[in-house]
LUMPA-720676 format. One line per field, with one value per atom (N, C-alpha, C): atom name; x, y, z; residue number from 0; residue in three letters. Coordinates in nm, 2 decimals. Layout:
// residues N
atom	(CA	...)
X	(X	...)
Y	(Y	...)
Z	(Z	...)
n	(NUM	...)
res	(ALA	...)
This chain:
// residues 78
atom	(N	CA	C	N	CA	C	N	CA	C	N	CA	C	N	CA	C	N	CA	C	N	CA	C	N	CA	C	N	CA	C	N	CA	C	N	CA	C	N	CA	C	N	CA	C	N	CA	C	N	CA	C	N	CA	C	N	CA	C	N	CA	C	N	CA	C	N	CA	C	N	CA	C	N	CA	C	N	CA	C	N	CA	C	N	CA	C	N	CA	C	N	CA	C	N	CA	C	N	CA	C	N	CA	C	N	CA	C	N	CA	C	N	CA	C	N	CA	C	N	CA	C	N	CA	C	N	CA	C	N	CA	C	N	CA	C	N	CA	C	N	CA	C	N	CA	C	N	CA	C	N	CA	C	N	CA	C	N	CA	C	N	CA	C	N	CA	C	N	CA	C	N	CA	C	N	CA	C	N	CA	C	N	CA	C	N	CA	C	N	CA	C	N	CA	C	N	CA	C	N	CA	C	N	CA	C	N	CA	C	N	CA	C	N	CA	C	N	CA	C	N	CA	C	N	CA	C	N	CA	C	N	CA	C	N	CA	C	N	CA	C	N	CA	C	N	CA	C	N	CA	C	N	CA	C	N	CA	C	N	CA	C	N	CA	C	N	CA	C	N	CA	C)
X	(-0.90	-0.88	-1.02	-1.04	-1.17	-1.16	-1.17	-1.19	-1.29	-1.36	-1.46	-1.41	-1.30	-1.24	-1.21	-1.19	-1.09	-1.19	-1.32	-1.38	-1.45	-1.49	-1.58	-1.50	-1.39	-1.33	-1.20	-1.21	-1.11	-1.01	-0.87	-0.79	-0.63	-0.62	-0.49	-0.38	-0.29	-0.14	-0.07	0.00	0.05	0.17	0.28	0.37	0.43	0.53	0.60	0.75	0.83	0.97	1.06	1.10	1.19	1.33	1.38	1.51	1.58	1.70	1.83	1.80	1.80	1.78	1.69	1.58	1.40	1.39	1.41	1.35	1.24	1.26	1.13	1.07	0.96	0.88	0.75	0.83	0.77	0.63	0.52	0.42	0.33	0.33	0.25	0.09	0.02	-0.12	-0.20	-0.33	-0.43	-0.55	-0.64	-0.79	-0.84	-0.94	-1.02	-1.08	-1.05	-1.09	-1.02	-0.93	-0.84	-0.90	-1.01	-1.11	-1.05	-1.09	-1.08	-0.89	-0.84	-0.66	-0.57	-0.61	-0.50	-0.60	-0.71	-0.89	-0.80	-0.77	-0.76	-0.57	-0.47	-0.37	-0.36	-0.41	-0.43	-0.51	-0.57	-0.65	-0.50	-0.46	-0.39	-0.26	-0.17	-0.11	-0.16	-0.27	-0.32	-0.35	-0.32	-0.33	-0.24	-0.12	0.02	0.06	0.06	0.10	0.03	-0.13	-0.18	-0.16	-0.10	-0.08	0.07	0.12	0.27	0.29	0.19	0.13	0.09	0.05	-0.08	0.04	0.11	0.26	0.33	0.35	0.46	0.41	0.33	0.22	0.25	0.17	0.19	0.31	0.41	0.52	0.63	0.64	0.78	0.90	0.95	1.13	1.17	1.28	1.37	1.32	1.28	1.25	1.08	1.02	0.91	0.95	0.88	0.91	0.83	0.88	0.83	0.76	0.64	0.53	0.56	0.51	0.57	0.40	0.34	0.26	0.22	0.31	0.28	0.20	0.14	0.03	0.11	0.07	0.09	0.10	0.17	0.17	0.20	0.25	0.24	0.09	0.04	-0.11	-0.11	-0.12	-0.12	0.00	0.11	0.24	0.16	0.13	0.07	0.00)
Y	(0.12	-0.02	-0.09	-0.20	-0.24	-0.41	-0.39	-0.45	-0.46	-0.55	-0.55	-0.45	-0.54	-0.54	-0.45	-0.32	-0.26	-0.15	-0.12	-0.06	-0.02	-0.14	-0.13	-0.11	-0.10	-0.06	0.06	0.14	0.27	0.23	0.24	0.23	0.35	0.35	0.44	0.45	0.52	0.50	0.54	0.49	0.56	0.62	0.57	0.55	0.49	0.55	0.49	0.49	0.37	0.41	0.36	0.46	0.40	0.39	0.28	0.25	0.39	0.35	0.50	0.48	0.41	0.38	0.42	0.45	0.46	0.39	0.29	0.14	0.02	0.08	-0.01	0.07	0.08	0.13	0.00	0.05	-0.04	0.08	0.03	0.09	0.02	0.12	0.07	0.10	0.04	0.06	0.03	0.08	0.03	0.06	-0.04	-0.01	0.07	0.14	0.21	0.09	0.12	0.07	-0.06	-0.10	-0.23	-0.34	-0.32	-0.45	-0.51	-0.65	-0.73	-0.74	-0.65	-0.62	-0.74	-0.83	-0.96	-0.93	-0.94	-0.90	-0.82	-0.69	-0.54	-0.56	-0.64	-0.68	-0.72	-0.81	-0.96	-0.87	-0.81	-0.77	-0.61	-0.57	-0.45	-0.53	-0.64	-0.75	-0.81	-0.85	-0.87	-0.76	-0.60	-0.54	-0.50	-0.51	-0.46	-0.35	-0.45	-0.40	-0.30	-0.25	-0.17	-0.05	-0.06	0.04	0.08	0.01	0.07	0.11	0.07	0.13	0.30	0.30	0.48	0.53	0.49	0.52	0.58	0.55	0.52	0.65	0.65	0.77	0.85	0.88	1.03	1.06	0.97	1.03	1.02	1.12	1.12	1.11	1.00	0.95	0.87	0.84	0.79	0.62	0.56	0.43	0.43	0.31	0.31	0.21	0.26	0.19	0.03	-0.06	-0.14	-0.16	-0.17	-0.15	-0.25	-0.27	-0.32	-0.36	-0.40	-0.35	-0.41	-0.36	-0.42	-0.34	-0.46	-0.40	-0.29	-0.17	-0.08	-0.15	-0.13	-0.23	-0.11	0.04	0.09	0.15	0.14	0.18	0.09	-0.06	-0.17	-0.14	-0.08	-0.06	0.04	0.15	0.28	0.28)
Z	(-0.83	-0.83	-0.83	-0.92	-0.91	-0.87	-0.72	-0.65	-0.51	-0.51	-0.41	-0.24	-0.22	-0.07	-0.07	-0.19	-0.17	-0.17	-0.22	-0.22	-0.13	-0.06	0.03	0.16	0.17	0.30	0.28	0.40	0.39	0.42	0.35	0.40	0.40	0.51	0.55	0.54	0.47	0.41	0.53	0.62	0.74	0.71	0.62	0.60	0.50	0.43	0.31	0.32	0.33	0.33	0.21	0.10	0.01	0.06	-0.02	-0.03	-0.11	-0.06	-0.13	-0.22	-0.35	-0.48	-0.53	-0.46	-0.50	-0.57	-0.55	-0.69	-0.58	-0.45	-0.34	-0.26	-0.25	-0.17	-0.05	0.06	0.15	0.25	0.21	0.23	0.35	0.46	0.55	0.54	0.57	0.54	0.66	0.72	0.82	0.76	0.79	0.77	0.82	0.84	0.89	1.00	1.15	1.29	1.30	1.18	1.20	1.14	1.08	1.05	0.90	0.93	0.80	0.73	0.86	0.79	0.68	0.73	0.65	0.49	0.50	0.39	0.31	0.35	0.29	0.22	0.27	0.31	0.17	0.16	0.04	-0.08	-0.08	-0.20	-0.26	-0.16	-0.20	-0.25	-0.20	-0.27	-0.38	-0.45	-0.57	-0.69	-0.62	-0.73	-0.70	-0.67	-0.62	-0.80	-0.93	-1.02	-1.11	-1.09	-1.12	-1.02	-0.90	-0.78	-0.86	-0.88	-0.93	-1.04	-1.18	-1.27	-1.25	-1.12	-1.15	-1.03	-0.98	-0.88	-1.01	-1.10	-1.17	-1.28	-1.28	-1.37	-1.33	-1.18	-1.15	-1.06	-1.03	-0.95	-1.08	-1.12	-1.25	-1.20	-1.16	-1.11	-1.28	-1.26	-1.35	-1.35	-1.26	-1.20	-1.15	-1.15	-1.10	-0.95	-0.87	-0.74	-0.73	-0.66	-0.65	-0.51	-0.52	-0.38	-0.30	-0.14	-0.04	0.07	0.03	0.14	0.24	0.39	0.50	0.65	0.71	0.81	0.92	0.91	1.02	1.16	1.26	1.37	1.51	1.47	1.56	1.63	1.59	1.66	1.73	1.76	1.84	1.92	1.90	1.98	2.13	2.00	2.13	2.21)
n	(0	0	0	1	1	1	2	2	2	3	3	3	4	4	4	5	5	5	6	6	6	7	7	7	8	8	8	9	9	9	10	10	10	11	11	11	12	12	12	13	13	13	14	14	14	15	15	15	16	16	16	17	17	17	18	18	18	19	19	19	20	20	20	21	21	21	22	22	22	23	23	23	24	24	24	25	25	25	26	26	26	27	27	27	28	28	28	29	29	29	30	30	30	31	31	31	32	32	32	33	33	33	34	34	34	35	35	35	36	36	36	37	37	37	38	38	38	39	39	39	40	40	40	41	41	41	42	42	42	43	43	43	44	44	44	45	45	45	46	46	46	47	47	47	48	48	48	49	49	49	50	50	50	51	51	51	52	52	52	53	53	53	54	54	54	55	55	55	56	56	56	57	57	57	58	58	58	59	59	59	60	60	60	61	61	61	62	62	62	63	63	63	64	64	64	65	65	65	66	66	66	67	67	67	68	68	68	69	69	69	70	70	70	71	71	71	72	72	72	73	73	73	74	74	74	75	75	75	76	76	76	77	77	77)
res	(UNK	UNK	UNK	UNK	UNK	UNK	UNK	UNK	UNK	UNK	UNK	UNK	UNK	UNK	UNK	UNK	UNK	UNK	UNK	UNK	UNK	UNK	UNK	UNK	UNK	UNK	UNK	UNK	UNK	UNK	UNK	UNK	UNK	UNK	UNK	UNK	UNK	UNK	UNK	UNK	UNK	UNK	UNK	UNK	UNK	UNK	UNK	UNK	UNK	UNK	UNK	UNK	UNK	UNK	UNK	UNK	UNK	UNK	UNK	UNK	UNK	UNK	UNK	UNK	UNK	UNK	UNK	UNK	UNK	UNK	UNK	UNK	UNK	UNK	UNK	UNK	UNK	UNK	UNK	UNK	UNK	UNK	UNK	UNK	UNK	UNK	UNK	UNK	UNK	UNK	UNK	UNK	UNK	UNK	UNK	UNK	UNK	UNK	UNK	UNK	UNK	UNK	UNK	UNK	UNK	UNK	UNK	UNK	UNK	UNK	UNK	UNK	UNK	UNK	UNK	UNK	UNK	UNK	UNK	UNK	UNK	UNK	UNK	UNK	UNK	UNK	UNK	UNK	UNK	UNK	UNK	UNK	UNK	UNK	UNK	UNK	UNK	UNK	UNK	UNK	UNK	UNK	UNK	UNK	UNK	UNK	UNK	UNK	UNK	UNK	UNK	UNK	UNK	UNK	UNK	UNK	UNK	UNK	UNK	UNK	UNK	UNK	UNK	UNK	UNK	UNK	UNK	UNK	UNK	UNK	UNK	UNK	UNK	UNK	UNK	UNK	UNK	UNK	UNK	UNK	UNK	UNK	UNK	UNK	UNK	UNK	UNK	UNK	UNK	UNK	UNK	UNK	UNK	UNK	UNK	UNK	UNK	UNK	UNK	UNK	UNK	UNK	UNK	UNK	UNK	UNK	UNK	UNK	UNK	UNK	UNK	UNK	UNK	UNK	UNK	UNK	UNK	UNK	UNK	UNK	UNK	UNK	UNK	UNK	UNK	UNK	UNK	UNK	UNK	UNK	UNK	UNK	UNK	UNK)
């Protein structure tokens, strides 16, 4: 992705849960140390359709999923 925010910060797929259909995928994500989250949040929402593009490439399903991407919240739980 060529994006600033996205570059310059690590970020962690914690979790992915598709729907029975596999037509949604709701993707949890965390920064690296928590920083900048709503930052890293908002820029991975603005390329949401090139993510489902190179999704859609290398996972061969019948359907391409449609991405979800919300802030990881159990580390703050534990």
């Amino acid at each position: 992705v060529h994006d600033e925010t996205l570059q310059s910060h690590l970020v962690s797929v914690t979790e992915v849960r598709m729907s029975p259909d596999l037509r949604h995928a709701t993707v949890f994500v965390k920064p690296l140390l928590g920083q900048d989250e709503d930052v890293v949040l908002r820029a991975l929402r603005t390329n949401t359709a090139f993510l489902q593009r190179e999704v859609a490439h290398r996972v061969r399903t019948k359907y391409a999923a449609k991405l979800k991407f919300l802030a990881d919240e159990s580390f703050d739980e534990g």
